[in-house]
N, C-alpha and C positions, 0 to 999 in steps of 0.2 A: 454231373455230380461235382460239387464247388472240393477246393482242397481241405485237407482237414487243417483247424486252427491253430494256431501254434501258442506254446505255451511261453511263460515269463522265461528268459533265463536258458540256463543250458540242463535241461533235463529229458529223462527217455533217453529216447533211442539216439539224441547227443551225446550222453555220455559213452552209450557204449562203444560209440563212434571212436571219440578218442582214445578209447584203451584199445581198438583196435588200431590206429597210427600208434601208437603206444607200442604194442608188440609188433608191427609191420616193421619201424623204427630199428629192434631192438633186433629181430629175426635179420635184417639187413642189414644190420651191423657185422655179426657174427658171420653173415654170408660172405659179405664184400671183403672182411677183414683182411689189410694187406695188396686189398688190390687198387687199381690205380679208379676206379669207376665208383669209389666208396663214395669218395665226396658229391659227384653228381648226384650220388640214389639219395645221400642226407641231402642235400640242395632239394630235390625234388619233393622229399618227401614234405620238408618244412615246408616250402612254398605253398602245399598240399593243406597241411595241417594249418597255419596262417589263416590261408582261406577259408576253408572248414571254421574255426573260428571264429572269424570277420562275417557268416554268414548271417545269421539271425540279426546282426546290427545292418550289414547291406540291404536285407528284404524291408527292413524299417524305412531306411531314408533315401533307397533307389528303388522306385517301385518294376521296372526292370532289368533288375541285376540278374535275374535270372539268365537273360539272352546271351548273356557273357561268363557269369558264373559256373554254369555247370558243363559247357564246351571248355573253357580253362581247364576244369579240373578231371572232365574225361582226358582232354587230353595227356595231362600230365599221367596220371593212371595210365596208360595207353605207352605213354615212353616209358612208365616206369619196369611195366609189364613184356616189356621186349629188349631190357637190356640183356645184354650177354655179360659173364654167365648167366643163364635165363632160370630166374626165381618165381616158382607160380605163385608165391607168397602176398606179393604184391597185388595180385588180382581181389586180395580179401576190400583193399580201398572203395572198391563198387559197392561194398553193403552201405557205407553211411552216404554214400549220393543216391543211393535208391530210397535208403529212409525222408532224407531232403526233397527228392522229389515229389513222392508222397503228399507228402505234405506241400509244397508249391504249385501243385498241379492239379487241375480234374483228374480222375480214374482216366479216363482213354489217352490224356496225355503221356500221363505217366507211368503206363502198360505200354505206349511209344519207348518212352528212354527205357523199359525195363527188356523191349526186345533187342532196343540196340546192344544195350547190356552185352544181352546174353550172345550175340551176334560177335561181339570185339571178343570177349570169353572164349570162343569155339576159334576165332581166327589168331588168339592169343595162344591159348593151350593144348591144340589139339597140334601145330607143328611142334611146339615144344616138348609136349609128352607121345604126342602120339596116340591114337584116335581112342584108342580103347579107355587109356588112361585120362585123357582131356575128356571125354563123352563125362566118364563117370566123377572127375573132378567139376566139370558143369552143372551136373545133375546135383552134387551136391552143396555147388553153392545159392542153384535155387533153391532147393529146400532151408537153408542156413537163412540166406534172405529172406524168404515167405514168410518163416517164423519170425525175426526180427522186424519184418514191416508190420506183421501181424500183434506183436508185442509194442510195438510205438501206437498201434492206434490202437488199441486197448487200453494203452495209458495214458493217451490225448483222451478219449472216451472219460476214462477215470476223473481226471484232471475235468473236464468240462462238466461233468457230474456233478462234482463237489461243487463247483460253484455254482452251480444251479442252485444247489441243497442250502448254501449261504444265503444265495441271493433269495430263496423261498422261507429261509429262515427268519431273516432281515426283514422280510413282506411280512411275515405272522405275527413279529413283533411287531411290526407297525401297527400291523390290525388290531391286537392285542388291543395297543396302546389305545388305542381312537376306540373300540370299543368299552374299554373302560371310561374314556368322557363322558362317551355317546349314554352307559348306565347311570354316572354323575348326574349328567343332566337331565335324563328322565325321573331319576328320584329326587332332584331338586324342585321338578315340574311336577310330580305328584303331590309332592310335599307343599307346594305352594297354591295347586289347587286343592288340596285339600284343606290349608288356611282360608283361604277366601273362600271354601262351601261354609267352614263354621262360623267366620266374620260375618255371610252373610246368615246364617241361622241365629247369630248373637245376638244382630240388629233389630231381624225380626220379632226373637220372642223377647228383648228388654224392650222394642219400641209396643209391642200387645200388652206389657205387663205394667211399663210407666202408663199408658192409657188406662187399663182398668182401674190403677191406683188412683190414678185423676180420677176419675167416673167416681170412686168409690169415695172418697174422700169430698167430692162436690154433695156426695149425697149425703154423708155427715154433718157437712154443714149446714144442709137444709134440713135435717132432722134435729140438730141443734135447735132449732126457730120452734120446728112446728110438732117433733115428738124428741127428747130430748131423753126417754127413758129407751130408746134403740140405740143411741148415739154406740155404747161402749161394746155394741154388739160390731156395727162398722167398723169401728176403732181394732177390735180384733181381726175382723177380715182385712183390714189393711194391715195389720203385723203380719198376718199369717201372708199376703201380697209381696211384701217387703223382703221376707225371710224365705219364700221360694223362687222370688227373682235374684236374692246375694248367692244362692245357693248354686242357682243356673248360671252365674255370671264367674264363679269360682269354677266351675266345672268344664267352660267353655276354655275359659281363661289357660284353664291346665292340658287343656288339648291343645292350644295351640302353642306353646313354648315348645322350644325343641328338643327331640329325644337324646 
């Protein structure tokens, strides 16, 4: 299983990452306050949060930052998690490296870093609290985690959705678009075969109808000579020739200009 994608920017289970250094931060303030260890836990934690950070820009332009990134910052967690006085506070930092990891890793890898997790967890809080009390503070920062890993890819999901939905939107318009040519130019091709059916049905019946006019009018003029009391009967049949071919030639005419 390849990792999941990550998105532009600092979003998901980024954000809530830093409201948790955010309260880690502030919870450790009010812990330390006064004491001489203050500044190391703020040093660490910043260093912490920096990195946090600096990550999504590191995964860009070092293609294994990973191999050094998230041992830096187990470890820092790891010293943070064992100062004296001992703050289980500190242990919350694992939620956004296990979201990070998530997403960096295959599934089997990153069920790796989630057992070590939970391995540094039980060797962290179970002297500090005491077995009963570390058991059930574990138990419940898996559950806390599951949910949160489970909420980051649901909204990686989300997020990868919607661009789908663009990018299938983007495609339909396109199709649209080319489909509407694609109609342009078959009614331009319609339109233009059906010019040329009547161009050529024009040709035919004005080239039948100036023929017959010839024929008929040759034969007036030989009737002229030789019976010259038919003539004005021809003479009719070539008006009537005449004024059935302007007629067909107007009617052609008005079919083919455009609607």
């Amino acid at each position: 299983m390849t990792p999941m994608e990550r998105p532009h920017g600092y979003q998901g289970g980024y954000l809530i990452g830093f409201i948790m250094i955010g309260v880690v931060a502030l919870r450790a303030i009010l812990f330390y306050r006064g004491q001489s260890n203050l500044i190391l836990v703020m040093l660490l934690i910043t260093m912490y949060a920096l990195l946090y950070s600096l990550e999504p820009w590191l995964s860009i332009h070092f293609h294994r930052h990973a191999l050094i990134y998230f041992p830096v910052q187990t470890a820092l967690v790891i010293t943070l998690s064992n100062l004296r006085p001992f703050l289980d506070f500190q242990t919350v930092l694992y939620f956004p490296l296990c979201i990070q990891i998530f997403r960096t890793f295959s599934l089997q890898a990153a069920m790796g870093w989630t057992t070590l997790f939970v391995i540094l967890l039980a060797i962290t809080l179970i002297p500090g609290m005491g077995l009963l009390e570390g058991l059930a503070l574990i138990l419940l920062n898996l559950a806390s985690g599951t949910f949160l890993i489970s909420y980051d890819f649901l909204y990686l999901r989300t997020q990868a959705d919607q661009v789908e939905s663009q990018r299938l939107l983007v495609d339909l318009q396109a199709a649209h678009q080319k489909l509407k040519v694609y109609t342009a130019q078959a009614e331009e091709l319609a339109a233009t075969r059906e010019r040329n059916r009547l161009a050529r049905e024009l040709h035919d019946s004005v080239s039948q109808a100036i023929f017959s006019i010839t024929l008929t009018s040759q034969s007036a003029r030989l009737l002229l000579e030789r019976d010259p009391a038919r003539v004005p009967q021809e003479i009719g049949r070539l008006q009537e020739m005449t004024s059935s071919v302007l007629n067909q030639l107007r009617s052609l005419i008005a079919e083919l200009r455009p609607h």
